[in-house]
N, C-alpha and C positions, 0 to 999 in steps of 0.2 A: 435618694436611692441610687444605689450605683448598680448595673446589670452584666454581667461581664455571658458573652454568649459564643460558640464556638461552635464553625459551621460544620456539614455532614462527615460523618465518621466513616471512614471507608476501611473495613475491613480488620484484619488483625492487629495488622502496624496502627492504621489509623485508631483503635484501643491501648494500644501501647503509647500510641502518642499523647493523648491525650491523660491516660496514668503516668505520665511523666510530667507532663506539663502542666498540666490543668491547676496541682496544688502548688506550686511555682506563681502560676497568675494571677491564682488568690491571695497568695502571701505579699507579692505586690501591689495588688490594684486592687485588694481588701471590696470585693464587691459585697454589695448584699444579698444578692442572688447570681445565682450562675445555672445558664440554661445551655442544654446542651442537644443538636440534632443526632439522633441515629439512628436516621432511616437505611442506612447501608452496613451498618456499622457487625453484622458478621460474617464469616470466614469468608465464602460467596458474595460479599457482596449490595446484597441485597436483604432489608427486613433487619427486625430484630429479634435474640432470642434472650431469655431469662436469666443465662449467663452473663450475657454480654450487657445487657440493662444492670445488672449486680454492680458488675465490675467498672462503669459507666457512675452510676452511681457512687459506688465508693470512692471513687477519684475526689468526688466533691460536689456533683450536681445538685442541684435542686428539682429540674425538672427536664424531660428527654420530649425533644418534640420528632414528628416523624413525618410523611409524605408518601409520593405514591408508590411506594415498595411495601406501605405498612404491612399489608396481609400476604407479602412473600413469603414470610415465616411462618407456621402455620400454629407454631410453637405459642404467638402472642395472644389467641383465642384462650390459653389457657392461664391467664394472667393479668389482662390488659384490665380486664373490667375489677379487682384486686387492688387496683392502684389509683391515686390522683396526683401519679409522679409521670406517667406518659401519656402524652395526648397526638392524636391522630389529627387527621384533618380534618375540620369542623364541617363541610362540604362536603362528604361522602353520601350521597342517596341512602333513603329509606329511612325507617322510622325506628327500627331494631339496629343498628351500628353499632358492633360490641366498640367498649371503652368513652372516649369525652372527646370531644375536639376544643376544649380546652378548662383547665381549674385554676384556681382563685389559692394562693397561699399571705401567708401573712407576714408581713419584710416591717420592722420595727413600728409597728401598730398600724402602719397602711397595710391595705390589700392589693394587691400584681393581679392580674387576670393575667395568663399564660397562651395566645390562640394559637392553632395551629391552622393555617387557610391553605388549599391548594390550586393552582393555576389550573388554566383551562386551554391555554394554546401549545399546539406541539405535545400536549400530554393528555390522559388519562381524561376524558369531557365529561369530568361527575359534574355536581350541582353548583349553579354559580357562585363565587367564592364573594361576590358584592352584595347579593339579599341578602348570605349569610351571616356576614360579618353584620350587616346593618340589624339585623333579628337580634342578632348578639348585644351589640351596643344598647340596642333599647332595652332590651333585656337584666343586661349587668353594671351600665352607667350608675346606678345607686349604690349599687353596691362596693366597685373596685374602685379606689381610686386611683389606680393607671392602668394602664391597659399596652402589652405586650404581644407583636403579632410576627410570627415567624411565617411568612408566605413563599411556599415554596411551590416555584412556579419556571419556566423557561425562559421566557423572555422577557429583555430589560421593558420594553414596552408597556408589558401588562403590570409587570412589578412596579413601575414610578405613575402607571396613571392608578394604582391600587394605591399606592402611596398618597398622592395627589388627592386623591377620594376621602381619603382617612385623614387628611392634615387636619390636626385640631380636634379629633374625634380620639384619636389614642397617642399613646406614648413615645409608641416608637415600634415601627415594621421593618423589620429584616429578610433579605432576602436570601433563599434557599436554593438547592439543587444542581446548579449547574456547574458547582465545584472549581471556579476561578475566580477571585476575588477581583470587585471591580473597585474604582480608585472616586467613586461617586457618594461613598457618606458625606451625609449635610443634614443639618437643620431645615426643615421646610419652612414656611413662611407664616405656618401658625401652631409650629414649636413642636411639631412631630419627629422623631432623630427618624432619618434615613438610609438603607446603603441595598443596592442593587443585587447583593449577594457576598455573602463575607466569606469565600471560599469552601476551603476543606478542609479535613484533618486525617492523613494517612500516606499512602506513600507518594513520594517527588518524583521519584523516577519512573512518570506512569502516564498514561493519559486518561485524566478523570477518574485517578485509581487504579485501572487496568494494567494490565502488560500492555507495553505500548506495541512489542511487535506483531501481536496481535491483531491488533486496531490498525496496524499500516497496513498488514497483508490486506484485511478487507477492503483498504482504498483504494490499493493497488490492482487486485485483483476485480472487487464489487462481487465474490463470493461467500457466502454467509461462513462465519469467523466465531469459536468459542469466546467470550468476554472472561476471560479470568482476573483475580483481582490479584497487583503484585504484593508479594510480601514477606520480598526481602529491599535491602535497600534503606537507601533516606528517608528521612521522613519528612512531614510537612504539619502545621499548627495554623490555625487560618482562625478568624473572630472578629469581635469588637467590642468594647467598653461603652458603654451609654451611660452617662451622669443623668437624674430627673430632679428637678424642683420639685418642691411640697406640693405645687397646684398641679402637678403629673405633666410639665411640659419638658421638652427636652433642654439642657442643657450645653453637652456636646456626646458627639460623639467619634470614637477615635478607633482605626484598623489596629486590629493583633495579627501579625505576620512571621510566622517562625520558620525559616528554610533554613537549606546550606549557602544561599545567598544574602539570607537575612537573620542572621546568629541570634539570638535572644542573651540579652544586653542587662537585663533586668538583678 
């Protein structure tokens, strides 16, 4: 099973970019699923909306995971639970959570289990993302045979000891949110693929998607500063391919990186 996945979707461009690119990826690296984050992924920034899930979708996805922007858009209460094409983070308190934080599709007679987990340092202190996933695993190990986990979370820290926890339990955890692709995909040691965070997708000339002048005056000054999200400009494609064996271990895994530094070759 080949996974092709592409990290947070930041705003207009960042859906532009990925309707560009995304059927390009597939037609070379012919995955059999393609999962795609967009927790940020409209105009503002933040959330998703029904439009922009559409349009997300019709690129090519399979399945859209999200993070702690999910209920930014207020728009997703009217749809989320509709679908077992976006899942939220499986770790949100309470017993009523509109939507899944994660579903099970069927990739040539195996079944993917899709999670979405979310961190707990530096962000958002919902419920622990470790009993939950372990609930999960006891829960669905019969049933999926591999197991896909998009943890978006802050720090490298909690993402490689989350990683570390999980070797051997799922297929393969990627990491989300912090929108800069680190240079740390590897195999774990009991065939789990790993990567620290596989970027972004949306504009380059930005910080973390922003207008970057923005973001300087606030350093400069430490006066509270609007975050707008740019979109005009370059853009940026951020991911990675993950190959699985039939018994759901990893085989490798490899960065997708599309800038104006890094031209897409394919």
């Amino acid at each position: 099973m080949r996974i092709l996945f592409l990290g947070d979707v930041v705003g207009n461009l960042g859906v532009d970019m990925v309707s560009k690119y995304l059927p390009i990826l597939k037609r070379d690296y012919k995955p059999q699923v393609t999962i795609v984050n967009g927790e940020n992924s409209t105009s503002f920034g933040r959330g998703i909306n029904k439009k922009v899930y559409k349009q997300i979708m019709s690129a090519g996805t399979d399945v859209i995971t999200l993070g702690n922007h999910a209920w930014n858009n207020e728009e997703i209460f009217d749809f989320i639970d509709d679908t077992k094409k976006l899942v939220r983070p499986l770790n949100y308190p309470g017993k009523d959570v509109p939507g899944s934080g994660y579903t099970i599709i069927n990739v040539n007679n195996k079944k993917l289990a899709v999670v979405n987990l979310q961190g707990r340092i530096f962000i958002d202190p919902i419920d622990d993302p470790f009993q939950k996933i372990d609930e999960l695993i006891s829960e669905i190990k019969k049933e999926a045979d591999a197991i896909f986990v998009d943890f978006h979370a802050e720090t490298t820290s909690e993402k490689k000891a989350m990683g570390m926890y999980l070797d051997g339990q799922i297929s393969a955890i990627v990491g989300t949110h912090t929108h800069v692709q680190t240079n740390d995909n590897q195999i774990l040691k009991n065939g789990t693929a790993f990567i620290s965070d596989v970027g972004m997708c949306g504009p380059f000339d930005s910080v973390l998607g922003m207008k970057y002048e923005n973001i300087i005056h606030r350093f400069i000054t430490q006066r509270p500063t609007r975050f707008e999200v740019e979109e005009k400009g370059r853009g940026i494609v951020s991911g990675c391919v993950i190959d699985l064996r039939d018994d759901g271990t990893a085989r490798f895994i490899e960065k997708i990186l599309i800038d104006p530094n890094h031209p897409y070759k394919g």
